[in-house]
C-alpha positions in Angstrom: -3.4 31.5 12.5 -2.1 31.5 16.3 -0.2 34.9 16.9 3.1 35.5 17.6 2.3 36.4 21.5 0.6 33.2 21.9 3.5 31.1 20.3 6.5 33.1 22.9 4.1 32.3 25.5 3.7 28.5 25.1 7.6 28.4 24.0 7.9 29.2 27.6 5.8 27.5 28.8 6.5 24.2 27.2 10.3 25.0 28.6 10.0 25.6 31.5 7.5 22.1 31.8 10.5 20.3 30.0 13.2 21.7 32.7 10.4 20.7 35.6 10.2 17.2 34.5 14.6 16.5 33.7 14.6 18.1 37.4 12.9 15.3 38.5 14.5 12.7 36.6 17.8 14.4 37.9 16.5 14.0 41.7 15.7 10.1 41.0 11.4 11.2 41.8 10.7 9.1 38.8 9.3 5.3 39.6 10.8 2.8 37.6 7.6 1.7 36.4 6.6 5.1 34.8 10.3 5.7 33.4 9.0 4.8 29.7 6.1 7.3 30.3 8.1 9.8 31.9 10.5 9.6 28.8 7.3 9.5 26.0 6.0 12.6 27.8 9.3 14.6 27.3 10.0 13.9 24.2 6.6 15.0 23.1 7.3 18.4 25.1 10.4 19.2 22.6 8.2 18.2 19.9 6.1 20.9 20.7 8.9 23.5 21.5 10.2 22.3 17.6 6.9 23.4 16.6 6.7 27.3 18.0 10.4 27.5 16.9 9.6 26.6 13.4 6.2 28.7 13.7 8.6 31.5 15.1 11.0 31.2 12.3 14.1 29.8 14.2 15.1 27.1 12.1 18.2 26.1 14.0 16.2 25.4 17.0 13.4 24.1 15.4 16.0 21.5 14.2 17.8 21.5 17.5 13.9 20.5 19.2 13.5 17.5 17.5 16.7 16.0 17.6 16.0 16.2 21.7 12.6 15.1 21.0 13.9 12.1 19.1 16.3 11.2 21.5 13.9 11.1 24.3 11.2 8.8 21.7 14.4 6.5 21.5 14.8 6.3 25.1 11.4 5.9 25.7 11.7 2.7 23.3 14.3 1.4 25.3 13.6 1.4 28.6 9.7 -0.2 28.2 11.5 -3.0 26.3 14.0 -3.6 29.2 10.6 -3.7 31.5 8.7 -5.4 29.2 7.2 -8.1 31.3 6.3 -5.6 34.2 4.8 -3.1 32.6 1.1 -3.2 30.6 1.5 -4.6 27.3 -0.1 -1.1 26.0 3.3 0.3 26.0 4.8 -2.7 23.6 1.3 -2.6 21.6 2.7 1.6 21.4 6.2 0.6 20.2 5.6 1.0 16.9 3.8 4.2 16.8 6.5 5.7 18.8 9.6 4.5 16.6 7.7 6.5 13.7 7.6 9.4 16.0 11.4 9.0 16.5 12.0 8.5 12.6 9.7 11.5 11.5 11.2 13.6 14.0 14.8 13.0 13.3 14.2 13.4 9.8 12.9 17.5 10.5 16.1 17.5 12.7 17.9 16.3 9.9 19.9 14.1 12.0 21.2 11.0 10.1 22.6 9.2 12.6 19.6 9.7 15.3 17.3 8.5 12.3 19.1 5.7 10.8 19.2 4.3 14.8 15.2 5.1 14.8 15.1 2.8 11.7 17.1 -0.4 12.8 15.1 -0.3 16.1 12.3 -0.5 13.7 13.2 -3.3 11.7 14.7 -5.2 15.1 10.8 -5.7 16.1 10.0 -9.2 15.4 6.8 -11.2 14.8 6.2 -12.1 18.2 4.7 -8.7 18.2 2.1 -9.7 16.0 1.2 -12.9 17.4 0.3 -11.2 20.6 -1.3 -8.1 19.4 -2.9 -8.8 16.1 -5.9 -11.1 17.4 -6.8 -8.0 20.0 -6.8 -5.3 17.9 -7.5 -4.8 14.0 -4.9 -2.1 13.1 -1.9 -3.4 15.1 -0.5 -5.2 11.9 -0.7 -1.9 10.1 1.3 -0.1 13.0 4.2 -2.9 12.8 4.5 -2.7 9.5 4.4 1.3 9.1 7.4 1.2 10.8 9.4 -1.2 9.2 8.2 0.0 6.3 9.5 3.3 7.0 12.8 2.1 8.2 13.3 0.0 5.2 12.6 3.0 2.9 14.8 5.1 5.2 18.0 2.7 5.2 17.8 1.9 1.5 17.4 -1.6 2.6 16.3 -4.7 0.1 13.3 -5.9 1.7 11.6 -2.9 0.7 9.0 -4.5 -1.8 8.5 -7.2 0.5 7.2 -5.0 3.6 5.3 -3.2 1.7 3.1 -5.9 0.6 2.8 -6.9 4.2 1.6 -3.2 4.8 -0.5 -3.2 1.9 -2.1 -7.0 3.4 -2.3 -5.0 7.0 -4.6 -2.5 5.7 -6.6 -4.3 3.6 -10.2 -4.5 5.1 -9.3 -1.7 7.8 -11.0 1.1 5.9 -8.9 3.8 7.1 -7.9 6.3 4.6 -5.2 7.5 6.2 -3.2 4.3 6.2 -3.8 3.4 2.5 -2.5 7.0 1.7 0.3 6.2 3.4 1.1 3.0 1.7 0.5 4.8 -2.1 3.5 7.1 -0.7 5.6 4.6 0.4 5.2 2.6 -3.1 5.8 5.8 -4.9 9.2 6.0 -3.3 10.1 2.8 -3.5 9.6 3.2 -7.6 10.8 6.8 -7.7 7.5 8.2 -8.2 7.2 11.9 -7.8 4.0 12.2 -9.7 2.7 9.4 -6.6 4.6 11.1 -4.0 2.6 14.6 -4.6 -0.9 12.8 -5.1 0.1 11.4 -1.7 1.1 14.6 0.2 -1.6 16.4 -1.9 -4.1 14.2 -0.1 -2.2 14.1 3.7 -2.1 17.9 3.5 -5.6 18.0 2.7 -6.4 16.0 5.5 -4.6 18.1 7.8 -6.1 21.1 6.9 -9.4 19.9 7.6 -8.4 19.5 11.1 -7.6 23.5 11.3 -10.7 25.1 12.6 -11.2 29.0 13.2 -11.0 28.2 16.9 -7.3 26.3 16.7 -4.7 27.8 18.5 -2.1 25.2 19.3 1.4 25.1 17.7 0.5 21.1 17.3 -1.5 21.8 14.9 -0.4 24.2 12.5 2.5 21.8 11.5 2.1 19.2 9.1 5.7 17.2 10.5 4.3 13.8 8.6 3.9 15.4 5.0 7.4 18.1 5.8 9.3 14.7 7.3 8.3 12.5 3.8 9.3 15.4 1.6 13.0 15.5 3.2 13.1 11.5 3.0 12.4 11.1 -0.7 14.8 14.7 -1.5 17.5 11.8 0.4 16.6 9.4 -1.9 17.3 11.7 -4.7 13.2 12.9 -6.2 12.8 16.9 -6.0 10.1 17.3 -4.2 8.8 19.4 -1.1 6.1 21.2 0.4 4.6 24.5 0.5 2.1 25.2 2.5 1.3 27.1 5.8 1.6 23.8 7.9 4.9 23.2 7.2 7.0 26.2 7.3 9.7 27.4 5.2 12.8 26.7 7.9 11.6 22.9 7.6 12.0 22.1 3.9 15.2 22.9 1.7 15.1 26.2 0.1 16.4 25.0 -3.2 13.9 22.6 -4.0 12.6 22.5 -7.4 9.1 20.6 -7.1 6.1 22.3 -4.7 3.0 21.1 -3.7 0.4 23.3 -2.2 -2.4 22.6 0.6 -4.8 22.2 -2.3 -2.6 20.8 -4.1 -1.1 23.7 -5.9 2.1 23.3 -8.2 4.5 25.7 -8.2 8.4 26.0 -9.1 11.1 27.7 -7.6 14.0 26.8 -10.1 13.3 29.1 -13.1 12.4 32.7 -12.7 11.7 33.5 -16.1 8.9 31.2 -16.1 5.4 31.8 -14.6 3.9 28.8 -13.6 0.4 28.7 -13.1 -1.7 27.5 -10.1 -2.7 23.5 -11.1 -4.8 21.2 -9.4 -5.4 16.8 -10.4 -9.1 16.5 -10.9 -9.4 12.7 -9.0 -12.7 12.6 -11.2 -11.2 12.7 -14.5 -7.5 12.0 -13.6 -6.9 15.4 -15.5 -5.9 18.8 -14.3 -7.2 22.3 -13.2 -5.9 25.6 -14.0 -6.6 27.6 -11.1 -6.9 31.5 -11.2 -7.8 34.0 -8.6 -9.3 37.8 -9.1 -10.6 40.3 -7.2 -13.7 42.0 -8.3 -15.3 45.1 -6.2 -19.0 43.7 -6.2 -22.0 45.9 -6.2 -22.9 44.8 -9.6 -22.3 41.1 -11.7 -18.9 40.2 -13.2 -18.0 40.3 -16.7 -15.7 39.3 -19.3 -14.2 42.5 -19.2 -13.5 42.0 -15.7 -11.0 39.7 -16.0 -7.8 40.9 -16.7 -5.9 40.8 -19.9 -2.1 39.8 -19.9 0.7 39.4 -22.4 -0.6 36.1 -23.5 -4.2 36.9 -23.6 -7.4 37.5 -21.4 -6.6 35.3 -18.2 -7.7 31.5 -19.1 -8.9 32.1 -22.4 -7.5 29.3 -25.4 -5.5 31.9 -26.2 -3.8 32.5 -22.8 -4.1 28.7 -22.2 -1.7 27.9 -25.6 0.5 30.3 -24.8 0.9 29.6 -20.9 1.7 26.2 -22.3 4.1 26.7 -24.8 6.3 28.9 -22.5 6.5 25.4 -20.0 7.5 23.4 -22.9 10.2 26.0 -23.4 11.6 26.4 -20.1 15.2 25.7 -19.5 14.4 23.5 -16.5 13.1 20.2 -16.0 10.0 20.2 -13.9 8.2 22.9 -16.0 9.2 20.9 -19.2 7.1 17.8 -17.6 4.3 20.4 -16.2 4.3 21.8 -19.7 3.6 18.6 -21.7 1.7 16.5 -19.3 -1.6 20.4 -19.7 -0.8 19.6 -23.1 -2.0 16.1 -23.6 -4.5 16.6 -21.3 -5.7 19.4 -23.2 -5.6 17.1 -26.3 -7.5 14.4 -24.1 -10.3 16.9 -23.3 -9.4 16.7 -19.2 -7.8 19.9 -19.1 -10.1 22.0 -17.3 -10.1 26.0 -16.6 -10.9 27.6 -13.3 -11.5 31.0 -12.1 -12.2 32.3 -8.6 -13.3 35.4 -8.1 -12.7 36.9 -4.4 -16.0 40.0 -4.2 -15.4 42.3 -1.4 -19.1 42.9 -1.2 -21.6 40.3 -0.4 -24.8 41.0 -2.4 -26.9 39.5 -4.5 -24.7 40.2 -8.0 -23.3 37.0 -9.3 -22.2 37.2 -12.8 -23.4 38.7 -16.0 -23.6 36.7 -19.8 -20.3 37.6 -21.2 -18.5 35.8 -18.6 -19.6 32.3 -20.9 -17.7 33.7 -23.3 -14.4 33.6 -22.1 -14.3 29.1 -22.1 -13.5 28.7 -18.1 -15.3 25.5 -17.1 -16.0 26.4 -13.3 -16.1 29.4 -11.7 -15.9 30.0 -7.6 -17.3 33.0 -6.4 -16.0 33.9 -2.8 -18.0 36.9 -1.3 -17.3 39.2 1.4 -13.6 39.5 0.8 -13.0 43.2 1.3 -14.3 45.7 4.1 -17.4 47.4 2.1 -20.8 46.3 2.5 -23.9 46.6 0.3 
């Protein structure tokens, strides 16, 4: 994770390069031809500057960051279309892309009136767009209609089902991943979906962490703003559900939501302390789930039943613990666990209710684990090694 130092010292940074470049604009040094640019290249400087204040933990000017950086999107928008017939058509070909910049970042600044703007802009592209970019390049249908897409969804507006089939037509045949994940979240909120919303973000946070290497150290890309901006769109349209996960901080998503995805697709609930929910993972194989539970064993010799802690409700992912972790769902007060609670429980009848343990060894020998640990029922086990500071 980049360090604190590092994130005060690009915040500067990335200031004082936004001040450098409105000091131009204020002494007229910009061309007219490279005003769109000029515009694109500040608004993705606040961008940045949203992302170390959200990394930082200033909410407010997280917030404050990508209003700017919207602004300057939406600027950026419409001065290329005022040059449109002088400039290369690269920057109309861009026009889409852009406006779902401006509508992702208005929706972390959790400005309605910037976003709903970004979203009629959207929908005021017309087809002419496609008739001269579609025969060039492949995936320019899909960028037209991600955006109208996303500023139907955003406006509430009727031709919802309609765009979305010209989406899902766009995509067809492009084989890009990305793009059909983003269509299986849009129908999911279009039909009030949360189960489809979290499969979605599941999978876009997935694909984001696989971008995170040991040698990042960018603010850029230890934000997630396309899963975080989703969540806050369908909590507008009135589904519970948000984001945990160390890409999208906690001063970006609402700290009363109910419904939490993890980076590996964790589920989680804030709403009702007297219930402990347990770690739970879809298993895309057989459309089931996975318990998930973490120890820590010492090392320096194999694991064994008895190292896995008992609780109140039994020895950790035993039946035992497993019935009793699921009747205390089905008994919660609160919604969400309720639903969690029944949908283990017919999986469990089903068969597709599998039990996982990882084990976190601070040593990293040879020992793996001993016979006993077949005992206790867990279907996989993940043995991490190398956890602690010993050696053997």
């Amino acid at each position: 994770m980049i360090s604190e130092n590092r994130l005060e010292a690009i915040h500067e940074r990335v200031r004082e390069d936004i001040e450098f470049r409105l000091q131009r604009w204020n002494k007229g040094e910009i061309a007219d031809q490279i005003v769109p640019k000029h515009k694109y290249g500040v608004a993705g400087r606040y961008q940045t500057l949203g992302h170390c204040n959200a990394l930082l933990g200033n909410g407010e000017m997280a917030q404050e960051a990508y209003a700017e950086a919207t602004v300057y999107y939406l600027e950026r928008v419409q001065e290329a279309r005022k040059r449109r017939d002088d400039l290369d058509p690269t920057y109309w070909e861009h026009e889409p892309a852009v406006l779902v910049s401006a509508m992702t970042a208005a929706q972390l600044a959790e400005a309605g009136e910037l976003l709903a703007d970004a979203a009629r802009k959207a929908l005021a592209m017309d087809e002419a767009y496609l008739d001269r970019f579609a025969p060039e390049y492949d995936d320019s249908p899909f960028r037209f209609y991600n955006a109208q897409v996303r500023g139907v969804i955003v406006l509430d507006d009727d031709r919802q089902s309609d765009l979305l089939d010209a989406y899902r037509d766009a995509v067809a045949g492009l084989n890009n991943p990305y793009a059909e994940t983003m269509g299986d979240v849009y129908a999911a909120i279009i039909d009030g979906d949360a189960a489809g919303v979290v499969a979605g973000l599941e999978t876009l946070l997935g694909n984001h962490d696989e971008t995170v290497t040991a040698s990042t150290d960018h603010p850029d890309d230890f934000i997630a703003d396309t899963p975080a901006a989703l969540c806050l769109l369908v909590r507008d349209r009135g589904l519970d559900v948000t984001i945990r996960s160390e890409y999208v901080p906690d001063v970006l998503v609402p700290t009363d939501a109910k419904h939490v995805v993890g980076q590996n697709g964790d589920r989680t609930d804030q709403g009702d302390a007297n219930v402990d929910i347990p770690h739970v993972e879809r298993d895309d194989e057989t459309g089931g789930y996975v318990i998930v539970e973490t120890i820590t064993h010492p090392g320096g010799r194999d694991l064994t039943a008895e190292d896995v802690p008992k609780t109140e409700k039994g020895r950790l992912l035993s039946e035992e613990w497993l019935d009793a972790v699921i009747d205390e769902l089905q008994s919660a007060d609160e919604a969400f666990p309720q639903e969690l609670g029944k949908e283990l429980q017919i999986a469990h009848e089903k068969g597709v209710l599998a039990r996982k343990l990882v084990v976190l060894q601070e040593r990293t020998g040879a020992h793996t684990f001993g016979e006993s640990v077949s005992e206790l029922g867990v279907d996989q086990i993940e043995l991490v090694k190398g956890t602690g500071d010993t050696a053997n």
